[in-house]
C-alpha positions in Angstrom: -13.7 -0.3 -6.6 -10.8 -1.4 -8.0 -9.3 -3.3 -4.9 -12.8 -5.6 -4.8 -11.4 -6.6 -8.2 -8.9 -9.5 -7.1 -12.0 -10.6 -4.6 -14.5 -10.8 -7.5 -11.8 -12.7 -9.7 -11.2 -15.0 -6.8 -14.9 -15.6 -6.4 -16.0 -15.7 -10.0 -16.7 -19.5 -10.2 -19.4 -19.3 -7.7 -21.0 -17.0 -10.2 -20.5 -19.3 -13.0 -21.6 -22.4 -10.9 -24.9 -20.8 -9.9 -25.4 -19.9 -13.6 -24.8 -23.3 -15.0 -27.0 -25.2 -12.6 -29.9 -22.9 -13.1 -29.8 -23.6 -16.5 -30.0 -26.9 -15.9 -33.0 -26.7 -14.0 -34.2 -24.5 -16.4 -33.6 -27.1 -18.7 -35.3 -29.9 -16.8 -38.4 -27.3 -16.3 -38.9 -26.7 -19.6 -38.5 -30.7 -20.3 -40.5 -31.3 -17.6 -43.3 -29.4 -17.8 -44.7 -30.7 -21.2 -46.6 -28.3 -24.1 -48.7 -25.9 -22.5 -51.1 -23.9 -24.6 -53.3 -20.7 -23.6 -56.0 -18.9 -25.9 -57.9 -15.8 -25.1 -61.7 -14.7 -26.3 -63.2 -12.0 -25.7 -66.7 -10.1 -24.6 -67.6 -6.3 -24.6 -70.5 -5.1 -22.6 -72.7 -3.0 -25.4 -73.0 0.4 -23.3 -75.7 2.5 -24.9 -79.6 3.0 -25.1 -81.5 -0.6 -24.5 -84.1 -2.6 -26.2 -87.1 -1.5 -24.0 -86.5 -4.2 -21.7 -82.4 -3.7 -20.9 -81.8 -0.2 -19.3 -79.7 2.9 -21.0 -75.8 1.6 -20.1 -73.4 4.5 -19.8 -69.5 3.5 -20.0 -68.6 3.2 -16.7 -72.1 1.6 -16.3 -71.0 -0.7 -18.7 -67.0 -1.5 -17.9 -68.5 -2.0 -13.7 -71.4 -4.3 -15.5 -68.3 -6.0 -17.3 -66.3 -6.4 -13.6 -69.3 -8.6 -12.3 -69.8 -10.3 -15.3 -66.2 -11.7 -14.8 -66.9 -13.0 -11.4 -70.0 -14.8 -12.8 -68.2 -16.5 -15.1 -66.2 -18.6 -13.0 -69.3 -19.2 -10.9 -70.4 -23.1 -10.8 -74.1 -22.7 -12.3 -72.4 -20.9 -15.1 -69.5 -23.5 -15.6 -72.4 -26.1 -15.8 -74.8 -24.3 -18.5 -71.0 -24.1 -20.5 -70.8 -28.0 -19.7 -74.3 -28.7 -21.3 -74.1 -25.9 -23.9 -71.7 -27.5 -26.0 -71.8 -31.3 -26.1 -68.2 -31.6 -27.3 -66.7 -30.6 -24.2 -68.1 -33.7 -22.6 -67.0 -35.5 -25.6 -63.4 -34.3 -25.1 -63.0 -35.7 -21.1 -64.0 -32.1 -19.6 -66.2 -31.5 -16.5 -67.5 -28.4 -14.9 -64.6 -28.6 -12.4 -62.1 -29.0 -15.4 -63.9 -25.2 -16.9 -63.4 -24.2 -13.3 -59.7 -25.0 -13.1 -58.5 -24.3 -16.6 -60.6 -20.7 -17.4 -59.5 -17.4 -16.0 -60.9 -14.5 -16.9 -60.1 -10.6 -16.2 -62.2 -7.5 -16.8 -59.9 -4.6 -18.1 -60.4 -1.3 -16.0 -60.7 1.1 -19.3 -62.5 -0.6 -21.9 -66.2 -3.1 -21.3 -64.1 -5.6 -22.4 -64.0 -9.9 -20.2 -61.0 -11.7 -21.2 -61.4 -15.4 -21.2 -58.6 -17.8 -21.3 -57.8 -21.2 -21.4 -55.4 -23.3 -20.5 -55.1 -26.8 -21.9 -52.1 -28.8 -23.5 -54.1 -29.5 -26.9 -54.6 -26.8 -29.0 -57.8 -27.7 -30.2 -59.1 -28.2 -26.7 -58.2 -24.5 -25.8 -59.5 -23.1 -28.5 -62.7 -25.0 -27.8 -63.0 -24.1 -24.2 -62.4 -20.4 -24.9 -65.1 -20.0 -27.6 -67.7 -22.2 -26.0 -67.1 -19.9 -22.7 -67.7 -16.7 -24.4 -70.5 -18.0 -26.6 -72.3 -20.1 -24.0 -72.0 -17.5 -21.3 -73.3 -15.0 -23.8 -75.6 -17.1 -23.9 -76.6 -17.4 -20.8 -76.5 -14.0 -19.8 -80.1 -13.6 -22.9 -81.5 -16.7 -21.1 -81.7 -15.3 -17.7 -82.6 -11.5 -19.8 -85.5 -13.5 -21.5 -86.3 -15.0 -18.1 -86.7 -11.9 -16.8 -88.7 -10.4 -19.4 -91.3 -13.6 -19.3 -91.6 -13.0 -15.5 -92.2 -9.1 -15.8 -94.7 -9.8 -18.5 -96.9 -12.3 -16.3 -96.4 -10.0 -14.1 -98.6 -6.9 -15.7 -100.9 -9.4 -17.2 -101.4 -10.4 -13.9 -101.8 -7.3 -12.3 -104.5 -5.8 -15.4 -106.9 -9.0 -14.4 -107.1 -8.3 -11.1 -107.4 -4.7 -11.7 -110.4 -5.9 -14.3 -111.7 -7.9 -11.5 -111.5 -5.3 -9.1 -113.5 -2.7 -11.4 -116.0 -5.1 -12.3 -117.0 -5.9 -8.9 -117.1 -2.1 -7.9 -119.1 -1.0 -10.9 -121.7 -4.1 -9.7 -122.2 -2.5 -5.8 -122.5 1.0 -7.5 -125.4 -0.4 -9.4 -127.0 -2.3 -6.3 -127.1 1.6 -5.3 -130.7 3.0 -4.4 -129.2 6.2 -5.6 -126.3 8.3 -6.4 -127.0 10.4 -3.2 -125.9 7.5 -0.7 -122.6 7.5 0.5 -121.3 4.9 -0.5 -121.8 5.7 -4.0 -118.8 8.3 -4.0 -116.7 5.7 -2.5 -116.9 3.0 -4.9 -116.8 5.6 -7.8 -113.1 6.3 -6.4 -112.4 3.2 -6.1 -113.3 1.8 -9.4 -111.5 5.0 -11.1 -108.4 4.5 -9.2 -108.5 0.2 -10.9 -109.1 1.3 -14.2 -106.0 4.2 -13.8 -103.5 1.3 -12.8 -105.1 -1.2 -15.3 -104.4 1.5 -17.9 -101.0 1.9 -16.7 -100.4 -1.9 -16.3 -101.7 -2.3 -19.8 -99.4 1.1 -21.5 -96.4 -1.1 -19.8 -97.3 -4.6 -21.0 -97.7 -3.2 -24.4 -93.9 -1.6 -24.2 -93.1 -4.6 -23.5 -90.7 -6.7 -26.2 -91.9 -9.8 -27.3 -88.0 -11.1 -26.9 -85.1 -9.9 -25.1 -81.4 -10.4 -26.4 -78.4 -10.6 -24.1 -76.7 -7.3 -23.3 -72.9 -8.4 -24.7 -71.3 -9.1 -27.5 -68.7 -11.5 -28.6 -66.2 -9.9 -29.9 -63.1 -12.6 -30.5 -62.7 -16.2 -30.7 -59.6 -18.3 -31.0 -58.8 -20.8 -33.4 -56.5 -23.7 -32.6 -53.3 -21.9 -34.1 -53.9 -19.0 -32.1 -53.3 -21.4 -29.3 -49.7 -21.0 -28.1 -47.4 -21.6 -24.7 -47.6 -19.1 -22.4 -43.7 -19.3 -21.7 -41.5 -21.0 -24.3 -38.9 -23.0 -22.9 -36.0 -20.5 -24.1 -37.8 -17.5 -21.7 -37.8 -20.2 -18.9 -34.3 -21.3 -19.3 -33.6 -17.1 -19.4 -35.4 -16.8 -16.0 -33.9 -19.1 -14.2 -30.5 -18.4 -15.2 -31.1 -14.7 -14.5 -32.2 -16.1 -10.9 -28.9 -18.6 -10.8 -26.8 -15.0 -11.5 -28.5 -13.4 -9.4 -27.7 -16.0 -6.3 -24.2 -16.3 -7.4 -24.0 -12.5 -6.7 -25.8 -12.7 -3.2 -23.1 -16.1 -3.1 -20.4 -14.3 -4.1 -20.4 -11.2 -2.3 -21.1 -13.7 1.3 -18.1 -15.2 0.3 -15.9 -12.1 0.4 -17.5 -10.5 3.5 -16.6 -13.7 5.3 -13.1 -14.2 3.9 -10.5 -13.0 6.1 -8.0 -13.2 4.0 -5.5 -10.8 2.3 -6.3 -9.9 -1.2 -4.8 -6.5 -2.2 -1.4 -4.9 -0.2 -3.6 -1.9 0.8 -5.2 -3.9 3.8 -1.5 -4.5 5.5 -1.4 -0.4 6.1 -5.4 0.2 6.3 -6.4 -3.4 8.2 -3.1 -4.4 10.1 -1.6 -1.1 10.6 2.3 -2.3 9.7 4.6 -1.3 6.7 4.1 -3.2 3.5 7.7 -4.0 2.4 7.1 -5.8 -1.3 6.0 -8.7 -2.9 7.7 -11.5 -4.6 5.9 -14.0 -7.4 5.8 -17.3 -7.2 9.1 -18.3 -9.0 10.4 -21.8 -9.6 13.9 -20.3 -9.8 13.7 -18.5 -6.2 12.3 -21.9 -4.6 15.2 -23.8 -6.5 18.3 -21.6 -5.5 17.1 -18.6 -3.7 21.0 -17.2 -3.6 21.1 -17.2 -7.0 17.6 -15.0 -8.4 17.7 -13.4 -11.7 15.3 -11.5 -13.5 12.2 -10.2 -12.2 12.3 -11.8 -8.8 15.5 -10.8 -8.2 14.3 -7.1 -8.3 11.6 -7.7 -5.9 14.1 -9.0 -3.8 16.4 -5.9 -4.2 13.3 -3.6 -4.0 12.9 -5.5 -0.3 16.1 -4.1 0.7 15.5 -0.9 -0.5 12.5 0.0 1.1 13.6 -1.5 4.4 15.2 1.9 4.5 12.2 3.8 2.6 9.5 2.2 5.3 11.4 3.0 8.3 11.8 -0.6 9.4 15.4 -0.2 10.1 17.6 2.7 10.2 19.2 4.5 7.6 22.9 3.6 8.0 23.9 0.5 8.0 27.5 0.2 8.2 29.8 -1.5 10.9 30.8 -1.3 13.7 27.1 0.0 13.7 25.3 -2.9 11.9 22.1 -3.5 11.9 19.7 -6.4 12.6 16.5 -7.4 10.4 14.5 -10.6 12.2 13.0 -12.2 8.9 10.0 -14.4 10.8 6.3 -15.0 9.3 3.0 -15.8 11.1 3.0 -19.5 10.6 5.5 -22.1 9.2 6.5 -22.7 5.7 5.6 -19.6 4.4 8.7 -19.2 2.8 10.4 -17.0 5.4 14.2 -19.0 4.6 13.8 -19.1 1.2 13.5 -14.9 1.2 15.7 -14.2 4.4 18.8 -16.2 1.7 17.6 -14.4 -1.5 17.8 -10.9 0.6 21.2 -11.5 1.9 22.5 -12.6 -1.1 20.9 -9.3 -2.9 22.2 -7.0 -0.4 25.6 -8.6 -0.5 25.8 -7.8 -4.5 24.8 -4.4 -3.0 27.7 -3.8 -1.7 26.9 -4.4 2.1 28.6 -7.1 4.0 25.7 -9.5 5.3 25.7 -12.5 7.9 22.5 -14.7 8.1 22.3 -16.4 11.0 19.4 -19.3 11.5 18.2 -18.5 14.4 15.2 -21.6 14.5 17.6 -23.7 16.6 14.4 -25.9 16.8 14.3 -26.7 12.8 17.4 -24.9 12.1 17.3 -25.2 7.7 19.2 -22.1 6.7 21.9 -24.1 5.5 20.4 -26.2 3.4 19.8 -22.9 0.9 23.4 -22.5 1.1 24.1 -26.0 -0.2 26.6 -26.1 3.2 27.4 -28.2 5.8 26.1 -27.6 9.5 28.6 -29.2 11.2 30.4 -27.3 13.7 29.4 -25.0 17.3 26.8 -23.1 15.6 24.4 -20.8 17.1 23.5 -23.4 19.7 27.1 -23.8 20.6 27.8 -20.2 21.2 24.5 -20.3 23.5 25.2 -23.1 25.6 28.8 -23.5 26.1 30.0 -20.0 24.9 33.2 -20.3 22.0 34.7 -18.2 19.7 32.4 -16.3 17.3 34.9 -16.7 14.4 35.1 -20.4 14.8 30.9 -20.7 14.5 30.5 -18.4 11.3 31.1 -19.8 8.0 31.8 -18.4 4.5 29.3 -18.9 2.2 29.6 -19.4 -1.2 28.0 -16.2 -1.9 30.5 -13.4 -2.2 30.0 -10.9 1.3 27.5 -13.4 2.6 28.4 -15.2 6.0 26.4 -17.7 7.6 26.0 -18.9 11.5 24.1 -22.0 11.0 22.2 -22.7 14.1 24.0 -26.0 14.9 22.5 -28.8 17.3 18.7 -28.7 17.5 17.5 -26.8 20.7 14.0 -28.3 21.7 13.3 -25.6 24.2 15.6 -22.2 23.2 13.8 -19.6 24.5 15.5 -18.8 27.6 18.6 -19.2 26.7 17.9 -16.9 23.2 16.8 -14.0 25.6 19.7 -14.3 28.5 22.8 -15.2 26.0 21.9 -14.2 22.3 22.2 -10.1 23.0 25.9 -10.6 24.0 26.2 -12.4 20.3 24.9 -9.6 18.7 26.5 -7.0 20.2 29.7 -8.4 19.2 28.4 -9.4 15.3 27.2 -5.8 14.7 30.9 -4.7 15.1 31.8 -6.8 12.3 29.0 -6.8 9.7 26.8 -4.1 7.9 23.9 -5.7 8.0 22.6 -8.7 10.1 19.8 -11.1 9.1 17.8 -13.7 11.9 16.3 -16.6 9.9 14.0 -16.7 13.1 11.0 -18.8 13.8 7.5 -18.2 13.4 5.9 -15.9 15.0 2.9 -18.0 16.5 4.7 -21.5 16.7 6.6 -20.1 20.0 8.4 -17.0 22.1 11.8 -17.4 20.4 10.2 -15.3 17.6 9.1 -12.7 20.1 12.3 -12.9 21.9 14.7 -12.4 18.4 12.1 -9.4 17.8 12.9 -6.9 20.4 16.8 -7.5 20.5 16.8 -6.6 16.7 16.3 -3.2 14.6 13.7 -3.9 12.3 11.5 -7.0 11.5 9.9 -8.2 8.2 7.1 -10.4 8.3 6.9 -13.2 5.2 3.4 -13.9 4.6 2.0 -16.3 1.9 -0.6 -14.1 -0.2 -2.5 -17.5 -1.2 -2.8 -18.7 2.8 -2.8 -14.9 4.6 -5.2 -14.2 7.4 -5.8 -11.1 8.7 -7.1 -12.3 12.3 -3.5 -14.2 12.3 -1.7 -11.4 11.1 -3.1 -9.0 13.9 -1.9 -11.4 16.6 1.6 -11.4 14.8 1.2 -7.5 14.9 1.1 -7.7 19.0 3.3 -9.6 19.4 5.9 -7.6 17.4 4.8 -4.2 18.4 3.1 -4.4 22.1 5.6 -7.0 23.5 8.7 -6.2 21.5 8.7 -2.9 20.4 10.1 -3.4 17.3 9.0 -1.9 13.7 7.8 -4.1 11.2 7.0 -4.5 7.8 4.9 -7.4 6.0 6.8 -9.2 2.4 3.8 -10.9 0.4 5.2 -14.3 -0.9 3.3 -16.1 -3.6 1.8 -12.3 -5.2 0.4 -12.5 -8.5 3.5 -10.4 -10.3 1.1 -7.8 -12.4 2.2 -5.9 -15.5 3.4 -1.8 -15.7 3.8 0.0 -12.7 3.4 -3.1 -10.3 5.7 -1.3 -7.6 4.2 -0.8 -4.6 5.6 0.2 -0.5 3.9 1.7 2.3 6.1 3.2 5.8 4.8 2.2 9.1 1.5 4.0 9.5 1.4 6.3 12.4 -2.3 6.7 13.1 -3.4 5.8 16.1 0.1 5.7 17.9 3.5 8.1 18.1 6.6 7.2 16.6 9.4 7.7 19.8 13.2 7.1 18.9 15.1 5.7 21.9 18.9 4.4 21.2 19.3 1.4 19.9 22.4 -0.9 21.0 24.2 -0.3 17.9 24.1 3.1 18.3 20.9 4.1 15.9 17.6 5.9 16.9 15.5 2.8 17.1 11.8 3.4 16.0 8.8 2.1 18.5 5.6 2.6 18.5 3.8 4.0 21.3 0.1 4.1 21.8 -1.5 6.9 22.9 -2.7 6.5 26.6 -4.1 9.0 28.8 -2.0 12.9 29.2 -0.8 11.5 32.8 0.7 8.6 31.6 4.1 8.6 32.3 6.5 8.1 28.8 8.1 5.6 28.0 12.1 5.4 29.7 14.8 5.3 27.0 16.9 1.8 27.1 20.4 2.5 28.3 23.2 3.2 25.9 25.8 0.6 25.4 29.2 1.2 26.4 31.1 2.5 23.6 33.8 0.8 22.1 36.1 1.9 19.0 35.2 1.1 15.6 38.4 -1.8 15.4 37.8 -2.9 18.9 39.7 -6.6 19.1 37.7 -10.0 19.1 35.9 -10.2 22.4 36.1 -13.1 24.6 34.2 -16.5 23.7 30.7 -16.4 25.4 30.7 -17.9 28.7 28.4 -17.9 31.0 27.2 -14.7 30.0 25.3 -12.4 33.1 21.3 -12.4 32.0 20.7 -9.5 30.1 17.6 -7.4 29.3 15.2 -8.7 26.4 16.4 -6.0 24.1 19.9 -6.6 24.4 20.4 -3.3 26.1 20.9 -4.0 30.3 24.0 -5.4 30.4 27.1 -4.3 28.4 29.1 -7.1 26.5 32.0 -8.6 28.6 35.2 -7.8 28.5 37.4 -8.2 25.6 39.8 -11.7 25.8 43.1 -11.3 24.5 44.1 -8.7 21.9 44.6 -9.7 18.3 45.2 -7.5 15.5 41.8 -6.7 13.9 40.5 -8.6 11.4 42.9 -11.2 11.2 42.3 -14.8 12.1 44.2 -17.0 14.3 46.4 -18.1 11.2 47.1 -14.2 10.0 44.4 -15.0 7.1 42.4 -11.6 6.3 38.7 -11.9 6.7 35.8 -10.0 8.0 35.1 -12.4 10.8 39.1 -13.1 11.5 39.8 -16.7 11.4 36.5 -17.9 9.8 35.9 -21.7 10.7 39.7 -22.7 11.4 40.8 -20.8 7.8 38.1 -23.6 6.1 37.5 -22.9 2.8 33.5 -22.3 1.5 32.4 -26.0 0.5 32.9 -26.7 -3.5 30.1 -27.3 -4.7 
């Protein structure tokens, strides 16, 4: 969890922007809606024995009895007896269809108990509405009781005359009757009999009959106007909708970081892009400013860069002349501050103890120099490449002690060829002469030089600005480096937030998915590649062919000329013959220094 951390940090102003604008609608809600008020009464079904009219109600007689008597209530012929019952409601600008829109009521499913409620923005109006609902429908429900008592009761009465009729007219035939022996007499007897036994019973049940009815409910609350209040207050409304506003921001938020494909913590070099993770280095004014001359904490990042170039396996473990070593410093896109480190390195490693030449090998926008404060005037690289010359005369003394510089000299608008059949021979004679070499090469996806430099060299470290790092970008650079040159690599995070305790951090090249083969490198190291695993009849890789060897103080060789085309890697064709002996390490002028005669015996520039 901790490496979502940085992503959340990076991300946390969506959270707060959501936030803040729900609480502004919140606020305009609450504004907006106006004062809202809502009062309840309430009615309980009276379960229980009757009044000889209502039947016996047992409780869950009586809480079904109080279900339907909900739904009746918001019926229209009730709403209207409610609309005539109580004249004030007129008086106060309600109709039936106000009662219909602004009461609600609910039957609760353990107790005979109707909840009524209204819903007005005067107090006194939904107090009103709620107690002339309960009142008026209790109302109601003992009119249409009493209706039905009336109606039962004209209903025996009428029954008990006819039956009278009925036995009057029988007892008149019996006694039109010659005798009792004729047969019709025994029918009209049973007839009559049977009208006076349902008279009698007509009459019992007319006389159990109660003069009045009541209804079969009782009122049990009403409201007063200040038991009237809102049914949300505008400080649970502004809550909710900023608990809605966080809860976007998170949905927002966490969008955001599935869709940004950028780097956020050094773990995602090894696990996402499968290449060594060499160090960081903070944004420092005083690196951008003079990048030879770091102190303090940056300069230790920069030293811990040289150290684990060893500790990743991105170049070799001995560097030491006539067996140097070359490091291509390059980055995925321009200006991400690959000069400014590829300086600060060489400097650091020249404090070290280890004799360094940076050598600006962007002959397009060659600006290596201008971190060395010195002038670029002279054959440079370009020189050496087009019309050959003597290495001495290109590299300069820099003002930094054990650093030398071969500036790149005149532009090149299209180097690449010439970089891959002429720039080998150049190396093969520096890495007699220095411990370590460094390429202030191009960027990786502006051109091929970068993937040209990249398999003639040892090791190559890849700058990459941690505020503007892609991974798709970086997994293109990864190709590039590893499928086409063969080369290991290792990624320096420019621009990394510098943290507190325990900030150090490396990984080595990662060796999941491929093998690690050693094949001789032209300086006489093991160099490093990465193979990928292929099918078990694949034939293996062929090692490059050794160089030829030469002795440790072999003299100057001969000014590139027209130099046979060479493999890629620097390893088909062996350097050309040396020109005429000189005594090693002396200059044309008998001046010690590691490169001979450096620049004619010129001085470094004062500064």
């Amino acid at each position: 969890m901790k490496r979502y951390f940085p992503n959340i940090k990076r991300y946390a102003w969506v959270l707060v922007i959501c936030t803040v604008l729900a609480i502004l609608i919140g606020l305009v809600l609450s504004r907006t809606q106006g004062s809202i008020y809502q009062a309840t009464s309430m009615i309980q079904v009276n379960p229980g024995p009757g009044d000889g009219f209502l039947p016996t109600l047992a409780s869950n007689d009586a809480i079904n009895l109080a279900s339907d008597y909900s739904s009746t209530i918001m019926s229209r012929s009730v709403m209207n007896y409610v609309y005539l019952c109580d004249p004030k409601i007129k008086a106060a600008g309600y109709g039936p269809d106000d009662l219909l829109t602004d009461i609600t009521t609910s039957a609760s499913t353990t107790a005979p108990i109707i909840s009524i409620t209204a819903t007005t923005r005067n107090p006194d109006d939904t107090a009103m509405l709620a107690n002339d609902v309960a009142t008026c429908f209790n109302k109601w429900q003992q009119a249409q009781n009493q209706a039905q008592l009336d109606a039962e009761r004209k209903s025996l009465q009428t029954q008990v005359a006819a039956y009278q009729k009925t036995r009057d007219q029988l007892a008149a035939q019996i006694a039109a009757l010659p005798a009792t022996t004729d047969p019709h007499y025994q029918v009209y007897l049973n007839e009559m009999n049977d009208a006076i036994h349902s008279m009698s019973t007509a009459e019992s049940t007319l006389v159990t009959l109660p003069a009045t009815t009541t209804s079969d409910m009782t009122v049990i609350h009403l409201v007063t106007p200040a038991d009237a209040a809102p049914p949300t207050k505008p400080v649970l409304i502004i809550a909710i909708t900023a608990v809605v506003g966080l809860m976007i921001g998170v949905l927002v938020m966490l969008a955001l970081i599935y869709l940004d494909n950028r780097l956020f913590t050094p773990d995602q070099i090894k696990e996402k892009i499968g290449l060594a993770y060499l160090g960081g280095v903070a944004r420092d004014g005083e690196i951008q400013a003079a990048p030879t001359q770091a102190r303090g904490p940056v300069a230790h990042e920069i030293a811990d860069i040289g150290a684990n170039l060893r500790l990743t396996g991105v170049l070799p473990g001995q560097w030491r002349a006539p067996n140097g070593v070359v490091l291509l410093v390059t980055s995925v896109q321009s200006t991400e501050g690959k000069t400014t480190i590829a300086s600060a390195l060489a400097a650091a490693m020249a404090r070290g103890g280890c004799s360094t030449l940076i050598i600006d090998g962007n002959l397009r926008q060659p600006a290596t120099h201008f971190t060395f404060g010195m002038n670029p005037s002279g054959i440079g690289l370009s020189g050496l490449l087009k019309s050959g010359g003597s290495i001495d005369d290109a590299v300069k003394t820099s003002p930094i002690p054990g650093v030398w510089l071969l500036p790149a000299g005149a532009p090149i608008e299209d180097p690449t060829l010439l970089l891959a059949q002429r720039f080998p021979n150049v190396l093969a004679q520096l890495r007699k002469k220095t411990d370590l070499i460094i390429i202030d090469g191009p960027a990786l996806l502006t051109g091929a030089e970068a993937g040209v430099l990249a398999s003639m060299v040892d090791g190559v470290a890849i700058i990459v600005d941690f505020r503007h790092g892609r991974i798709p970008l970086l997994l293109r650079a990864k190709d590039i480096v590893e499928t086409m040159a063969h080369t290991p690599a290792g990624v320096v995070l420019n621009s990394y937030p510098r943290g507190g305790a325990n900030r150090y951090f490396a990984s080595a090249l990662p060796q999941l998915d491929g093998l690690v083969k050693a094949l001789p490198g032209s300086n006489g190291h093991e160099k490093a590649v990465i193979v990928e695993r292929g099918p078990a009849s694949a034939p293996a890789l062929p090692p490059a062919p050794a160089p030829s060897p030469m002795p440790a103080q072999a003299p100057m060789p001969a000014p590139v000329q027209a130099v046979a085309p060479v493999a890629a890697n620097g390893h088909g064709t062996p350097p050309p013959p040396p020109a005429q002996a000189v005594a090693p390490n002396q200059g044309a002028k008998g001046k010690p220094s590691l490169f001979g005669y450096t620049n004619g015996g010129a001085q470094p520039p004062k500064k």
